[in-house]
FIKOLZA-1660 file (N, C-alpha, C; in steps of 0.1 Angstrom, whole numbers, plus 5000, padded with zeros to 4 digits):
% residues 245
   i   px   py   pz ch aa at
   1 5921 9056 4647  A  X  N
   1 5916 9043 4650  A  X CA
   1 5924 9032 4643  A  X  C
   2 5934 9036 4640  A  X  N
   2 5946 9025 4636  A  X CA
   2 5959 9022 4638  A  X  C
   3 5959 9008 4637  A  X  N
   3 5973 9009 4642  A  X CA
   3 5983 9005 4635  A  X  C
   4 5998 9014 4635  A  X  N
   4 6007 9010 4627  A  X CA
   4 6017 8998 4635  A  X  C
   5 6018 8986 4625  A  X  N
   5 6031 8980 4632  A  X CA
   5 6037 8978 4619  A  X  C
   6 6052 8978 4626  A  X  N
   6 6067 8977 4617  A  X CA
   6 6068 8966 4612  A  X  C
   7 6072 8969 4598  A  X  N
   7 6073 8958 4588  A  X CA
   7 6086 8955 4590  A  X  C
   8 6098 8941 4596  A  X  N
   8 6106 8939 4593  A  X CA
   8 6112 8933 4582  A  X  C
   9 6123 8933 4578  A  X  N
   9 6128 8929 4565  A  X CA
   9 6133 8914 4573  A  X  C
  10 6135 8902 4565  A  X  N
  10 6138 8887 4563  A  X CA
  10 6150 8890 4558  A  X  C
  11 6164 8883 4564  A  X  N
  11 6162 8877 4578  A  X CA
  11 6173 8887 4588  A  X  C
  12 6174 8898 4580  A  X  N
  12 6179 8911 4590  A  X CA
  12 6168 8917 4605  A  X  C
  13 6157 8917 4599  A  X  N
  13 6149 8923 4605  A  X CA
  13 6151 8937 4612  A  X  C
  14 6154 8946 4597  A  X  N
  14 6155 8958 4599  A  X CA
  14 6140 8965 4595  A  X  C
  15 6136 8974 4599  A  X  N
  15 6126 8982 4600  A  X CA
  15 6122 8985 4584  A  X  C
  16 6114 8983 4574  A  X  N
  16 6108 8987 4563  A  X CA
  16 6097 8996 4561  A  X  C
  17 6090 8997 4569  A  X  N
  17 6075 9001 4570  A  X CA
  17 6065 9000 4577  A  X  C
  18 6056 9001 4579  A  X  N
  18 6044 9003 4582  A  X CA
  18 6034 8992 4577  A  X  C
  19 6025 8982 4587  A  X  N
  19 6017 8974 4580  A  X CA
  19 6002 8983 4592  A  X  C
  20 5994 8989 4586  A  X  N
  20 5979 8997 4588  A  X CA
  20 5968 8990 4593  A  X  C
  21 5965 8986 4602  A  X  N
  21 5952 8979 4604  A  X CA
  21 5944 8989 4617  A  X  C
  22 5931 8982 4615  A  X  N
  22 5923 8994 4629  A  X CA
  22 5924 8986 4639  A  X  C
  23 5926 8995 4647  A  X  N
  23 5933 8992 4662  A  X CA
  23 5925 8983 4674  A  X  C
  24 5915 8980 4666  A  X  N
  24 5903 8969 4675  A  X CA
  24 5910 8958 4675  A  X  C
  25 5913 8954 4661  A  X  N
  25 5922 8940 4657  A  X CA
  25 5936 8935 4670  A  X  C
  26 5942 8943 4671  A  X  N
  26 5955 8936 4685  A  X CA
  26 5950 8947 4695  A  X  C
  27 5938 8949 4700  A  X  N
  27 5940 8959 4715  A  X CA
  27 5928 8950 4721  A  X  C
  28 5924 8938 4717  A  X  N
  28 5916 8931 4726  A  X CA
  28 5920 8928 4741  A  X  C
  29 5914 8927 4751  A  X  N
  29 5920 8925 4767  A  X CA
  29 5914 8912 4766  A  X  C
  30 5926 8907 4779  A  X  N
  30 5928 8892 4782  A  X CA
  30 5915 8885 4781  A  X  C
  31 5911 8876 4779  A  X  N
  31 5901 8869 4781  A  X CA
  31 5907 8856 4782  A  X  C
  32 5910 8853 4794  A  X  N
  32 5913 8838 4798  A  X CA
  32 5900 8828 4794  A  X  C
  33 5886 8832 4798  A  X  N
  33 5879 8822 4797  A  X CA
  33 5873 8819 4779  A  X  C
  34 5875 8826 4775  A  X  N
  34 5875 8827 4757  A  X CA
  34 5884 8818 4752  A  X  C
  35 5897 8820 4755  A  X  N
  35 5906 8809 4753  A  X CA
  35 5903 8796 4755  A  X  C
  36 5905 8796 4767  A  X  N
  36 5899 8779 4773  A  X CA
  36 5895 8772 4768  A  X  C
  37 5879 8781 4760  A  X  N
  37 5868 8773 4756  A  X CA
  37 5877 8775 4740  A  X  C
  38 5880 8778 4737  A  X  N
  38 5885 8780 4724  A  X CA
  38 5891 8770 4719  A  X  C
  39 5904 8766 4727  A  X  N
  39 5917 8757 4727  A  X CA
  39 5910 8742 4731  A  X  C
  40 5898 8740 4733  A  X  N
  40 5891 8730 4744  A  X CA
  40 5883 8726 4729  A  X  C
  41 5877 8739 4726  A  X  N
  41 5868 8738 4711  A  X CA
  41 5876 8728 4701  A  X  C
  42 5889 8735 4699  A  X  N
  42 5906 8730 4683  A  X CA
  42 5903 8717 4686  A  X  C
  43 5906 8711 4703  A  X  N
  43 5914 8696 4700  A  X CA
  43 5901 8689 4702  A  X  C
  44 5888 8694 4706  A  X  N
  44 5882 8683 4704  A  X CA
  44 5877 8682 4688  A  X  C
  45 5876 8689 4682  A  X  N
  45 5878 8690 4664  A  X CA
  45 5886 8681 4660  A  X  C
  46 5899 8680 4669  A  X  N
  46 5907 8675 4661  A  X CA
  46 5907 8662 4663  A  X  C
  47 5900 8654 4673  A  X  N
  47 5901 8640 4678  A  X CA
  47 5893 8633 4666  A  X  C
  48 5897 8622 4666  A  X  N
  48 5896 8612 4656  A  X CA
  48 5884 8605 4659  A  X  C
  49 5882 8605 4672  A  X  N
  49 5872 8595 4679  A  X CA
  49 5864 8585 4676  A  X  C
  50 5879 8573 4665  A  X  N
  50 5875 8559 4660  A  X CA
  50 5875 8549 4673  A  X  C
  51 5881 8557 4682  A  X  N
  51 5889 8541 4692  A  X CA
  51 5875 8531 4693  A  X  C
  52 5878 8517 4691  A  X  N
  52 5867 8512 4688  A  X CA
  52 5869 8495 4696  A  X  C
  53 5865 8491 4707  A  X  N
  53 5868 8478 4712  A  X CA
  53 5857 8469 4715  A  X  C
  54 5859 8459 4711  A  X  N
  54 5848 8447 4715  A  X CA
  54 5838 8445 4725  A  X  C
  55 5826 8444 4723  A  X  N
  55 5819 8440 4737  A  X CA
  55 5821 8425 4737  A  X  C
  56 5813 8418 4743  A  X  N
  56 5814 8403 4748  A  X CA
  56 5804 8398 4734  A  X  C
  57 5792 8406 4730  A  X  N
  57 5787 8404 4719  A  X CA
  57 5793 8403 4705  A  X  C
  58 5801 8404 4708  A  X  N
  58 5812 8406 4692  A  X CA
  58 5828 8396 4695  A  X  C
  59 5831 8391 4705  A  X  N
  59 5837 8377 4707  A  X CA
  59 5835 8368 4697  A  X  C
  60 5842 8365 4686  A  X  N
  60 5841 8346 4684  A  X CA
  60 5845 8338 4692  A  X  C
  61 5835 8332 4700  A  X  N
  61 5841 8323 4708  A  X CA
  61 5827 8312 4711  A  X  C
  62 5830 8302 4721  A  X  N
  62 5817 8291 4721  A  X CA
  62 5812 8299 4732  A  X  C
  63 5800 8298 4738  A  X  N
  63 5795 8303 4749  A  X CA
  63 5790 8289 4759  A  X  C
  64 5801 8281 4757  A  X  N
  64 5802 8272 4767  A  X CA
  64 5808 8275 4778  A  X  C
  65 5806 8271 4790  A  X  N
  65 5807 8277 4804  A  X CA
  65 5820 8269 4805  A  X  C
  66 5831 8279 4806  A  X  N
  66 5852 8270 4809  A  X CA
  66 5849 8258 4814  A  X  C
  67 5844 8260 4827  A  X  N
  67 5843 8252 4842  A  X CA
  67 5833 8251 4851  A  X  C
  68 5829 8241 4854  A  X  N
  68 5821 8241 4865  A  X CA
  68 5818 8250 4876  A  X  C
  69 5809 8258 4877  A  X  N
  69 5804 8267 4889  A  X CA
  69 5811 8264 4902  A  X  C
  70 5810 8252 4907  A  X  N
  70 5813 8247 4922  A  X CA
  70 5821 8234 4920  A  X  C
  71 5835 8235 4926  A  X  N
  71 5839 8220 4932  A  X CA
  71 5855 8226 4930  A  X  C
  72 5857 8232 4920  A  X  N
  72 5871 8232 4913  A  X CA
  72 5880 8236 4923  A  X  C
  73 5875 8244 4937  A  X  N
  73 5884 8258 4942  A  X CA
  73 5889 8270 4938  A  X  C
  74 5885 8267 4923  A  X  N
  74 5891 8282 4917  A  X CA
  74 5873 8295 4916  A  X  C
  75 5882 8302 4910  A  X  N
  75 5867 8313 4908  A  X CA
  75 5859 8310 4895  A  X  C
  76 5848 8315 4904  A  X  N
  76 5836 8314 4888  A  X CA
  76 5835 8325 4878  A  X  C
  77 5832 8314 4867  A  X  N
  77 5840 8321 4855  A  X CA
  77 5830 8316 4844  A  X  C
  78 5827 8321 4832  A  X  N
  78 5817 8320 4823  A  X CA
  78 5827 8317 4810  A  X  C
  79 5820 8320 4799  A  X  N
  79 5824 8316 4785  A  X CA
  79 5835 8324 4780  A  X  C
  80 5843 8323 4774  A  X  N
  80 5859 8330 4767  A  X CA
  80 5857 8342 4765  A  X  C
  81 5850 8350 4762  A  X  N
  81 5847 8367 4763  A  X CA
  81 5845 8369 4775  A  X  C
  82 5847 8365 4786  A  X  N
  82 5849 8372 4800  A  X CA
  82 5857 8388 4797  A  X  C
  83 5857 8393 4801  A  X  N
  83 5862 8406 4802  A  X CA
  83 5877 8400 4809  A  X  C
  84 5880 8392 4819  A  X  N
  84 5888 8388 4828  A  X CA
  84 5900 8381 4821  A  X  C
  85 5898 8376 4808  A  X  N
  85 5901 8364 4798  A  X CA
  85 5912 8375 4791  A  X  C
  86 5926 8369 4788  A  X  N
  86 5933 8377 4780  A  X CA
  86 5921 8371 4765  A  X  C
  87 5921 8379 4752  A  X  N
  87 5910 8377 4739  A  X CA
  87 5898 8380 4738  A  X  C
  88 5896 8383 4754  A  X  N
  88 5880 8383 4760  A  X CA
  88 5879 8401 4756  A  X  C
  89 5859 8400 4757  A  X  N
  89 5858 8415 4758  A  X CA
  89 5864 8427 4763  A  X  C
  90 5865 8438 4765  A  X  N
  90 5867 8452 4770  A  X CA
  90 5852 8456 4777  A  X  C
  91 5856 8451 4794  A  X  N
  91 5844 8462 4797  A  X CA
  91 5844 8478 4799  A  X  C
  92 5832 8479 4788  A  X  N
  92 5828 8495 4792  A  X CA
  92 5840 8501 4783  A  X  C
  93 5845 8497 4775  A  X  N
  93 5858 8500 4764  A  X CA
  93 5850 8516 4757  A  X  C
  94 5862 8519 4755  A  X  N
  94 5855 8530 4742  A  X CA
  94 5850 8529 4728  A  X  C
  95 5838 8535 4720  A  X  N
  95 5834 8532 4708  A  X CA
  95 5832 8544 4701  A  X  C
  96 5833 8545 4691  A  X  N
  96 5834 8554 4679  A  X CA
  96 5825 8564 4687  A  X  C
  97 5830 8580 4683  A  X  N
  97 5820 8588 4688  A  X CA
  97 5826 8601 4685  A  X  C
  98 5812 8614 4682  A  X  N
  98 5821 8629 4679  A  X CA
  98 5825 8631 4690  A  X  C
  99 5840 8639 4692  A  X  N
  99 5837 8648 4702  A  X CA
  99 5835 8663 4699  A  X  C
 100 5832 8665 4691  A  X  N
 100 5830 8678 4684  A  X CA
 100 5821 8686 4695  A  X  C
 101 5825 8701 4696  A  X  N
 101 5816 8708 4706  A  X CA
 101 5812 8719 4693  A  X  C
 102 5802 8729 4697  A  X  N
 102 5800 8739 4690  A  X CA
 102 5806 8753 4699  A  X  C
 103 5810 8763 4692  A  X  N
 103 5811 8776 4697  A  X CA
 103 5811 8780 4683  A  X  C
 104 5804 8795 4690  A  X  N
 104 5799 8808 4678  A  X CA
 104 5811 8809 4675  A  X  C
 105 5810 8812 4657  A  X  N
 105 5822 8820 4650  A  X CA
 105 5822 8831 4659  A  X  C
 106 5815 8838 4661  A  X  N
 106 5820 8853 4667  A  X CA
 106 5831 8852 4678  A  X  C
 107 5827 8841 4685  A  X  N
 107 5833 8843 4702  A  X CA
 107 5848 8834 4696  A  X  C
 108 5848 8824 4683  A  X  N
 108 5863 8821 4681  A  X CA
 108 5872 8827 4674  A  X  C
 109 5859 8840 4667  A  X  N
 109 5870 8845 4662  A  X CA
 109 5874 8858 4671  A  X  C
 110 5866 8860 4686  A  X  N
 110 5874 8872 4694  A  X CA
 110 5884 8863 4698  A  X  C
 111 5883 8849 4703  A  X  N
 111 5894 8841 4710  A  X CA
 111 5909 8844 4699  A  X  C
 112 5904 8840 4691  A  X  N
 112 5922 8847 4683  A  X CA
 112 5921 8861 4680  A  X  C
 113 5914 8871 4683  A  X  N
 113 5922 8881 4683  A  X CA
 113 5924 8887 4699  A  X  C
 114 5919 8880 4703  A  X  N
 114 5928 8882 4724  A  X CA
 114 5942 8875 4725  A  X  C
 115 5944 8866 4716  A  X  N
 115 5957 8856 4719  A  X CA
 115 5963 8869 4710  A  X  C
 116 5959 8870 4695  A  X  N
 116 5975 8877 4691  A  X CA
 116 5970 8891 4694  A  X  C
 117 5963 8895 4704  A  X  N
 117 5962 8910 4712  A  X CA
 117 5973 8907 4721  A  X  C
 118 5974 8898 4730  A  X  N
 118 5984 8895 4742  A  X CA
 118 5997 8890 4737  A  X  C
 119 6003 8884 4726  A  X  N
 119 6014 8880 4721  A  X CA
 119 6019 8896 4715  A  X  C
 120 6011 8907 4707  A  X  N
 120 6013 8919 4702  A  X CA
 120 6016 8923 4720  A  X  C
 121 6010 8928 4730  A  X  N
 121 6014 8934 4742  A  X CA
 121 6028 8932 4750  A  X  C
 122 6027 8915 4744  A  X  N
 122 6038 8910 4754  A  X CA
 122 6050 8915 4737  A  X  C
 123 6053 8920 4729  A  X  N
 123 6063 8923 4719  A  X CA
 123 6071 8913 4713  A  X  C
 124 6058 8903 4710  A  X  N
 124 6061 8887 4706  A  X CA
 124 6057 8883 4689  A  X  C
 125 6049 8896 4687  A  X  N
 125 6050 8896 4674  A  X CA
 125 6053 8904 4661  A  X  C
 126 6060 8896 4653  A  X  N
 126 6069 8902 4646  A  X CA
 126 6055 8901 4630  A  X  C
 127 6059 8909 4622  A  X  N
 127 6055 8913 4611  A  X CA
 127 6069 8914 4594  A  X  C
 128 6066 8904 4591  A  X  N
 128 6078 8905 4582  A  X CA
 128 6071 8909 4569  A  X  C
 129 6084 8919 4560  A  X  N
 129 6081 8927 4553  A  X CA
 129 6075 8921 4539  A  X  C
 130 6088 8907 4536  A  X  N
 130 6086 8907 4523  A  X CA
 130 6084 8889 4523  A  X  C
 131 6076 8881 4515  A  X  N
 131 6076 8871 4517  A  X CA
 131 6086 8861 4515  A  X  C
 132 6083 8852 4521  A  X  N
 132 6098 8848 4522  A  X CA
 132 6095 8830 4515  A  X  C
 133 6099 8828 4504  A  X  N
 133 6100 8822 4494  A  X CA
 133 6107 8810 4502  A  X  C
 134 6100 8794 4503  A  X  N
 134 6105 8783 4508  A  X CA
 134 6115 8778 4495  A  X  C
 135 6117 8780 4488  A  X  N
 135 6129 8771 4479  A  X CA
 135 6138 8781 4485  A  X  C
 136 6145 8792 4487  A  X  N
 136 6153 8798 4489  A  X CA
 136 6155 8798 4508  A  X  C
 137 6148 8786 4516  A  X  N
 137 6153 8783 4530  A  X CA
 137 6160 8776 4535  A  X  C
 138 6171 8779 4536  A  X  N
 138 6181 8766 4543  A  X CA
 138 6180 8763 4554  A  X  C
 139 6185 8753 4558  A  X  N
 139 6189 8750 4570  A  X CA
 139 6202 8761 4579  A  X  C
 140 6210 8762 4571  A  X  N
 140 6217 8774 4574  A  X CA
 140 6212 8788 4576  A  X  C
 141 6202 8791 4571  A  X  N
 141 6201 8803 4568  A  X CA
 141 6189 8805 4578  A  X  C
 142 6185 8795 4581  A  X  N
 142 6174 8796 4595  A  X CA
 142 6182 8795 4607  A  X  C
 143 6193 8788 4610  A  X  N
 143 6200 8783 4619  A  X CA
 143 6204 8802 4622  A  X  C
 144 6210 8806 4613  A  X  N
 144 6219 8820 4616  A  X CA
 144 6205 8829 4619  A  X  C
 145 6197 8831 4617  A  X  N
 145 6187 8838 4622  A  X CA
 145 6182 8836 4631  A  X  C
 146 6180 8823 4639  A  X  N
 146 6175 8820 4652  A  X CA
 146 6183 8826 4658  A  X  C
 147 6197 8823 4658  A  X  N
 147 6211 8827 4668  A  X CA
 147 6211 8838 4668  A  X  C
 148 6208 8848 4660  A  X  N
 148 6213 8860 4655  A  X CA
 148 6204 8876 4662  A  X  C
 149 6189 8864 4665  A  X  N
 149 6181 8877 4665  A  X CA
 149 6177 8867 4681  A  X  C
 150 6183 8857 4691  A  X  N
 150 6178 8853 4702  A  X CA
 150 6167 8846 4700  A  X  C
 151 6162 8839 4693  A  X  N
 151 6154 8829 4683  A  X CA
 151 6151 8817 4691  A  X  C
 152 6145 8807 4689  A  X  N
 152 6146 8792 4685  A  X CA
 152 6147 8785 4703  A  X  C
 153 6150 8777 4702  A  X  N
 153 6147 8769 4716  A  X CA
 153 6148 8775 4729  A  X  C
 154 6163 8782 4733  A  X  N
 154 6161 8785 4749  A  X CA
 154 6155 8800 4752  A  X  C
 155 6144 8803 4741  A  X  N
 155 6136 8816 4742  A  X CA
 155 6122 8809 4740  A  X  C
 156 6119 8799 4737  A  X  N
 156 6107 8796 4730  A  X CA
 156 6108 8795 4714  A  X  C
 157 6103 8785 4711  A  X  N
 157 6104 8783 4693  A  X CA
 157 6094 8796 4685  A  X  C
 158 6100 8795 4675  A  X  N
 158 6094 8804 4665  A  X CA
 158 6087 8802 4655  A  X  C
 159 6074 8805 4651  A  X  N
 159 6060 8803 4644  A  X CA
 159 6065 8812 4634  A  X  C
 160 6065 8806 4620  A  X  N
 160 6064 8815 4608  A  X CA
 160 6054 8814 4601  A  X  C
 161 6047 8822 4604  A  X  N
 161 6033 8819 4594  A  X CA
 161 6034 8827 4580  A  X  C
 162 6029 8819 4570  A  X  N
 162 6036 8824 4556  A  X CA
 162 6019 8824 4548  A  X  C
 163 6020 8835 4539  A  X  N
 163 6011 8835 4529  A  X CA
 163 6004 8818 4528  A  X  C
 164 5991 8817 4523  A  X  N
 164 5990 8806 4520  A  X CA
 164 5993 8807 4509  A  X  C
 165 5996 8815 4493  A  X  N
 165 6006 8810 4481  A  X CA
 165 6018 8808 4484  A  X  C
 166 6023 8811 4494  A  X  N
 166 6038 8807 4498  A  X CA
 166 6038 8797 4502  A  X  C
 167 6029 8787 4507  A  X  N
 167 6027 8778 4514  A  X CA
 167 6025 8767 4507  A  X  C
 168 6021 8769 4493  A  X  N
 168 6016 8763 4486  A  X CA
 168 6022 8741 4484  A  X  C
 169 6016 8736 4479  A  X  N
 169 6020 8723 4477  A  X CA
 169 6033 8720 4471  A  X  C
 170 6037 8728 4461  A  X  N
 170 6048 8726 4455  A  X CA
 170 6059 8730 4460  A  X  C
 171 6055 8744 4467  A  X  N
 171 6070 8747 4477  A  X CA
 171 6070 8742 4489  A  X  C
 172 6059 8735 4496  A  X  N
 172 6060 8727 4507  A  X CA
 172 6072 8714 4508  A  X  C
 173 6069 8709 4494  A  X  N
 173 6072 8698 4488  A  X CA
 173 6087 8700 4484  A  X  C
 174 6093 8710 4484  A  X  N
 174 6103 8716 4479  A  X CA
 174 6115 8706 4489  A  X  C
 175 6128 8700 4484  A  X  N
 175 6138 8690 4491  A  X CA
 175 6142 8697 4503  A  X  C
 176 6150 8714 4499  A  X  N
 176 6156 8719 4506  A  X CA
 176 6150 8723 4516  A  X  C
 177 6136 8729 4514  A  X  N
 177 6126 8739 4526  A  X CA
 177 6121 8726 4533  A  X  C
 178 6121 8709 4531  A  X  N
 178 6118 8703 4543  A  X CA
 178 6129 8700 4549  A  X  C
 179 6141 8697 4546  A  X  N
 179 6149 8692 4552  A  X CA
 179 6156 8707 4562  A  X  C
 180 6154 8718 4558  A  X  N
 180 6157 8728 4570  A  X CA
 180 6145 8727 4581  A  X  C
 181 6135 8731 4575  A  X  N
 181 6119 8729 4585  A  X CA
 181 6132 8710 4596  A  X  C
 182 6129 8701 4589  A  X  N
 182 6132 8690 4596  A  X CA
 182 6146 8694 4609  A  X  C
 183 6157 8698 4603  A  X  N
 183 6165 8699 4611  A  X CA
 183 6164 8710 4620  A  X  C
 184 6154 8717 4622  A  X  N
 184 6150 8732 4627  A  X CA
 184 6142 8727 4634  A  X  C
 185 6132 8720 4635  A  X  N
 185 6120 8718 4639  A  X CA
 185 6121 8722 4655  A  X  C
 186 6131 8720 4665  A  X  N
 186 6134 8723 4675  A  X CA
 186 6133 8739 4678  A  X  C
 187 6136 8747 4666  A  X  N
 187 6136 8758 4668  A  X CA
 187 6127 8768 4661  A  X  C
 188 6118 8762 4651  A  X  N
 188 6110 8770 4647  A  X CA
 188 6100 8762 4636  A  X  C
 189 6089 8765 4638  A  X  N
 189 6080 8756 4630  A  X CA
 189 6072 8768 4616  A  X  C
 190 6066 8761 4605  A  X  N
 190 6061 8768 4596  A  X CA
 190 6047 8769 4595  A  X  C
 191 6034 8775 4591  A  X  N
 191 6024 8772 4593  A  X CA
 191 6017 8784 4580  A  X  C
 192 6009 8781 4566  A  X  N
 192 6004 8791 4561  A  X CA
 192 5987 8795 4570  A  X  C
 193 5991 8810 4573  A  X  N
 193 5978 8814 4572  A  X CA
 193 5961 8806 4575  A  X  C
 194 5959 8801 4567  A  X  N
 194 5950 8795 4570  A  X CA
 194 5946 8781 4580  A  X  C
 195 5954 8778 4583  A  X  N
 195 5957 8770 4593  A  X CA
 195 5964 8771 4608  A  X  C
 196 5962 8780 4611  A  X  N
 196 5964 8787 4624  A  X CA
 196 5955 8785 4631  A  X  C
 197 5959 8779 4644  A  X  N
 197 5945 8777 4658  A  X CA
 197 5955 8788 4667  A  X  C
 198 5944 8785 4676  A  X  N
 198 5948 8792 4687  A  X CA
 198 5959 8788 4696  A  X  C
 199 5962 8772 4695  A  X  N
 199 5966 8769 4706  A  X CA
 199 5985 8775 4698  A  X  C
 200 5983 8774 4684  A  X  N
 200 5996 8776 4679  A  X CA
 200 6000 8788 4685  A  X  C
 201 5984 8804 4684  A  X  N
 201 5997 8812 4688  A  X CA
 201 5994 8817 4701  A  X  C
 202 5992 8807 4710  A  X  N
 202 5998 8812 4726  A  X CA
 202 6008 8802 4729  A  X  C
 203 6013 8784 4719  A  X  N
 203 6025 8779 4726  A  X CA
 203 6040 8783 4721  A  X  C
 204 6041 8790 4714  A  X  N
 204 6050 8795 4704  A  X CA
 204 6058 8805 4710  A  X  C
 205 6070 8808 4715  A  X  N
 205 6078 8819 4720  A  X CA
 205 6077 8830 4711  A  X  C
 206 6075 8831 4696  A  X  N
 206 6075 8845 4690  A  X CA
 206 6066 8842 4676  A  X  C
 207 6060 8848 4671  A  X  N
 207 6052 8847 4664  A  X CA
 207 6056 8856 4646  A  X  C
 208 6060 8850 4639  A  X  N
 208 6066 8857 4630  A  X CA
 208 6055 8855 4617  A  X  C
 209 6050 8867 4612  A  X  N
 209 6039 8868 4602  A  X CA
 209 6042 8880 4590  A  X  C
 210 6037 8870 4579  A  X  N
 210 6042 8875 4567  A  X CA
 210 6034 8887 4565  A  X  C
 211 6035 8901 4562  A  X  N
 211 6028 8911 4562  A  X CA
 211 6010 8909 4551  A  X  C
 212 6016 8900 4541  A  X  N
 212 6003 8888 4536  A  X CA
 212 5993 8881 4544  A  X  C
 213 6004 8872 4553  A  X  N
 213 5996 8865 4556  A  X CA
 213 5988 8871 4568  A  X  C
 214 5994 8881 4575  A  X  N
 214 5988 8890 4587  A  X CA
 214 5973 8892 4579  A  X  C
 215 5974 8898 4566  A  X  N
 215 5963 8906 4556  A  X CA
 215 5947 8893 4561  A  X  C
 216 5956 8878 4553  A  X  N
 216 5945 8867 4552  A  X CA
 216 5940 8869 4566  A  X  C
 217 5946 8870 4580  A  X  N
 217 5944 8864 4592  A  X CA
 217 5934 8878 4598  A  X  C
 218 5931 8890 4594  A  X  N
 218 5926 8900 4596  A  X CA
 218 5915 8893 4587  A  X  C
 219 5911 8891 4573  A  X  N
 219 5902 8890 4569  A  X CA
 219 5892 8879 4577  A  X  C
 220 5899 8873 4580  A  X  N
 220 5891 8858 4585  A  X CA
 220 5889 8865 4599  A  X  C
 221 5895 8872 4609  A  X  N
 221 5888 8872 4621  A  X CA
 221 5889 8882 4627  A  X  C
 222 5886 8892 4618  A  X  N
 222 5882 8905 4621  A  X CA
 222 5869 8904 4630  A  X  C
 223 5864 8914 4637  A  X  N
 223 5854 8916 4637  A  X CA
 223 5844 8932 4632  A  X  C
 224 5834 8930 4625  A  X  N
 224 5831 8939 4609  A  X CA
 224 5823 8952 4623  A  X  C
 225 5819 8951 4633  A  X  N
 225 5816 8957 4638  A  X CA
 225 5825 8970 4640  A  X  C
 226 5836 8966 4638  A  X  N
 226 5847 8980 4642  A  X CA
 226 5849 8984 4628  A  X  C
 227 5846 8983 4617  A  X  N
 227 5854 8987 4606  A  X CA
 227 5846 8999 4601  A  X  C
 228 5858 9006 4600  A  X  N
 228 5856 9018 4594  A  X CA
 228 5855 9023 4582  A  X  C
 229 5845 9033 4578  A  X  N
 229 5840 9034 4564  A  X CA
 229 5848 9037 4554  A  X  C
 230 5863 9038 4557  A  X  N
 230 5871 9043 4547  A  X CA
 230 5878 9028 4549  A  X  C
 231 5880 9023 4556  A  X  N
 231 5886 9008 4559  A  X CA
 231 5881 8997 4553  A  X  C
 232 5868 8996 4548  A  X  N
 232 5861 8981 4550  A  X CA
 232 5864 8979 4541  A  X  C
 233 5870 8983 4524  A  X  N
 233 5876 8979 4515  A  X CA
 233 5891 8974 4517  A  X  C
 234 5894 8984 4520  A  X  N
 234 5910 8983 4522  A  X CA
 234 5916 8984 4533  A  X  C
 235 5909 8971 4546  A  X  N
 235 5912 8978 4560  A  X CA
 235 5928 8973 4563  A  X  C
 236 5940 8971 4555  A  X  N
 236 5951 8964 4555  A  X CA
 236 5961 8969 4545  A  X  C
 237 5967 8981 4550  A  X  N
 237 5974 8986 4542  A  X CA
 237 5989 8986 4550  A  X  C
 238 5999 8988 4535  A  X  N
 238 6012 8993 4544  A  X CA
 238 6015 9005 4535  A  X  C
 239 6034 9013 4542  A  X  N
 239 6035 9026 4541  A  X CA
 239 6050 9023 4542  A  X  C
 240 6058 9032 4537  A  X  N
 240 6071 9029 4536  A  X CA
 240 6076 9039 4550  A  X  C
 241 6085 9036 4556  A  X  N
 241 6088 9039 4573  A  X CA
 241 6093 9053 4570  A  X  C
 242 6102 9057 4558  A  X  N
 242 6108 9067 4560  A  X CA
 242 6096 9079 4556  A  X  C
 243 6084 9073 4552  A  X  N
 243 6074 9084 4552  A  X CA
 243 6069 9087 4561  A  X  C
 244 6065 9083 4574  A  X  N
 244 6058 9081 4582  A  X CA
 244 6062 9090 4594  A  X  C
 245 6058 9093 4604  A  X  N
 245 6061 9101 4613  A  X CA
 245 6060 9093 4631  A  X  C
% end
């Protein structure tokens, strides 16, 4: 009931090992309509939904009538908040409001394990061995790895999702790891662990995950119904390759 995937090593990406999880976790089938509602669920979360415009009741203005009703030849027309008036109201404008929907934890957390069930089928996701420390990322050193391993823009960009202690404030903040992130941005974006939607990992050409942060992303959306009695403590183990069969 478990499945082994290969630990690659940064930024060779030669084979190290074994990362152990049970095999419910990436063998979910397609669920188009899971997604949908899922990805539909992220962005309306993520709307702001301040946009906020005037009615005619909130105009400073005189509500003296412009012009005469009849004689002028032109059209009838009321007090300077006309909707019609450049200054004037917004009819039917938009006003502050949630757009927040609900969906069950359960059904979003099967929605991300269908997405990185189908990025694992399609051999889109990678598992790296050892974490990979943002002060020590260059711009160079990302550049040679995109090229190196078919990477980065004319394949689809590359999602590194890193530990969230790797991710942390201070190495975010780090001179060198923004200014590669900045000149890379075309070819690969960074993201810790806990901040991962859905929509990140179906628009992403390859999915690159720190054997950590895989760990956090199993804890958060597992589902406990598959775990096995020797698993439920330690359902996230690795194994070194040359032991393995």
């Amino acid at each position: 009931m478990t499945l082994n995937l290969i630990r690659y090593a940064f930024p060779s990406l030669e084979p190290m090992g074994f990362l152990h999880i049970p095999r419910p976790f990436l063998t979910e089938p397609l669920r188009r309509d899971i997604l949908q509602k899922a990805v539909v669920f992220e962005a309306n979360r993520d709307r702001a939904g301040t946009a906020n415009t005037k009615s005619r009741s909130e105009i400073n203005c005189s509500g003296k009538k412009l012009r005469p009703q009849k004689g002028t030849g032109r059209a009838r027309l009321g007090d300077a908040s006309s909707p019609m008036l450049r200054g004037g109201a917004v009819a039917h404008g938009p006003k502050p409001r949630d757009f927040t929907t609900k969906m069950p934890t359960k059904i979003f957390s099967k929605a991300m394990r269908v997405a990185l069930s189908e990025r694992f089928r399609q051999n889109e996701l990678l598992v790296l061995d050892s974490p990979l420390h943002t002060e020590q990322l260059t711009s160079k050193l990302l550049n040679a790895f995109v090229k190196l391993h078919d990477l980065g823009a004319p394949y689809g960009r590359t999602l590194f999702i890193l530990d969230d202690l790797s991710y942390s404030t201070s190495a975010a903040t780090n001179k060198r790891f923004i200014e590669a992130t900045t000149s890379l941005g075309r070819h690969c974006e960074f993201l810790p662990a806990s901040q991962l939607q859905i929509r990140h990992a179906l628009k992403f050409g390859k999915l690159a995950i720190e054997h950590k942060a895989f760990s956090t992303l199993y804890q958060l959306y597992h589902d406990p119904c598959y775990l096995l009695p020797h698993l439920a403590t330690a359902s996230v183990s690795t194994s070194d390759i040359s032991g393995c069969s």
